[in-house]
C-alpha positions in Angstrom: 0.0 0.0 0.0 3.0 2.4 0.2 3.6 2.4 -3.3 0.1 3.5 -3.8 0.6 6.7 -1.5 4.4 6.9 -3.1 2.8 7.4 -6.5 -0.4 9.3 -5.7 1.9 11.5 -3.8 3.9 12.1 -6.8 1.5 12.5 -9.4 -0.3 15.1 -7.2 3.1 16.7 -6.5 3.7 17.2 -10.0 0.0 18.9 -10.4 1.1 21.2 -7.8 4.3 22.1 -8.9 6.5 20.8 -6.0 9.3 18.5 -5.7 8.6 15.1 -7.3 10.9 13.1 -5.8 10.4 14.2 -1.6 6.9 14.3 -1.9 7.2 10.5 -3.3 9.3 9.9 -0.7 7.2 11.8 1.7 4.4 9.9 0.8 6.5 6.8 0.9 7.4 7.3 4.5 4.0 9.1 6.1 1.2 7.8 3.8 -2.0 9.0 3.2 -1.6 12.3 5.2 0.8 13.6 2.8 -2.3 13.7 0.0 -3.8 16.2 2.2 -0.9 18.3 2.8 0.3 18.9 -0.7 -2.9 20.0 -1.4 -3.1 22.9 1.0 0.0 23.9 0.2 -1.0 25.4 -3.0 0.4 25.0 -6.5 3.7 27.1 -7.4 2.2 28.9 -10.2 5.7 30.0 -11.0 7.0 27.0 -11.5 4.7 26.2 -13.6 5.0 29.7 -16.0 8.6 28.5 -15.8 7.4 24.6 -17.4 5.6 26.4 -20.4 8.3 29.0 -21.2 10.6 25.5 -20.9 8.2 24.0 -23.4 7.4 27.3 -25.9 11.2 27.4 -26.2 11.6 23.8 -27.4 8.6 24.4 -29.7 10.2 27.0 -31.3 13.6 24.8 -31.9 11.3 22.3 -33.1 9.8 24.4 -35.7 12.8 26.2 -36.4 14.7 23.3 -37.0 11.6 22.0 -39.1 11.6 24.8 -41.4 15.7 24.2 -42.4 15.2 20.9 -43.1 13.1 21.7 -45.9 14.6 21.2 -49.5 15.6 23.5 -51.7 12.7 24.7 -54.0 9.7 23.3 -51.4 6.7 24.5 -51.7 3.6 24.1 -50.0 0.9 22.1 -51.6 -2.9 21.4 -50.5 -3.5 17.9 -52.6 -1.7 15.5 -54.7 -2.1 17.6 -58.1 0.0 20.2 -56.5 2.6 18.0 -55.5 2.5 16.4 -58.6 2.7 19.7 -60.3 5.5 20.5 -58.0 7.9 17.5 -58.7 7.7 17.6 -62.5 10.6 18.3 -64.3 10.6 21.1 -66.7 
């Protein structure tokens, strides 16, 4: 039954922006009081600003990094005619 709390405790950790791994612990050690704790601690609502900055950022590598692996002379097509179109020789 400890692993239960272990995981609940980190899952619901993660949701409110604490420390994964000592809550897990935490819940671990304590049990179920720990799932009544973390809640009224709050959620770190910088932390989480901080996780979707973390994750625009990498979305814009992405994309970036999307857009120079194109091919030379790429163009964007809507159905199969165009892309036909686009791949014939001249």
């Amino acid at each position: 039954m400890n692993i239960v709390w272990m995981i609940l405790a980190a899952s619901l950790a993660f949701f409110c922006a604490r420390s994964i791994l000592i809550w897990g612990f935490l819940g671990y050690a304590v049990g179920w009081p720990v799932l009544i704790i973390l809640p009224l601690l709050g959620v770190k609502v910088k932390r989480w600003e901080e996780r979707l900055a973390t994750l625009d950022s990498i979305n814009e590598k992405l994309k970036e990094k999307a857009e120079s692996q194109k091919p030379e002379g790429y163009q964007e097509f809507d159905n199969v005619d165009d892309l036909f179109k686009q791949l014939e020789k001249k």
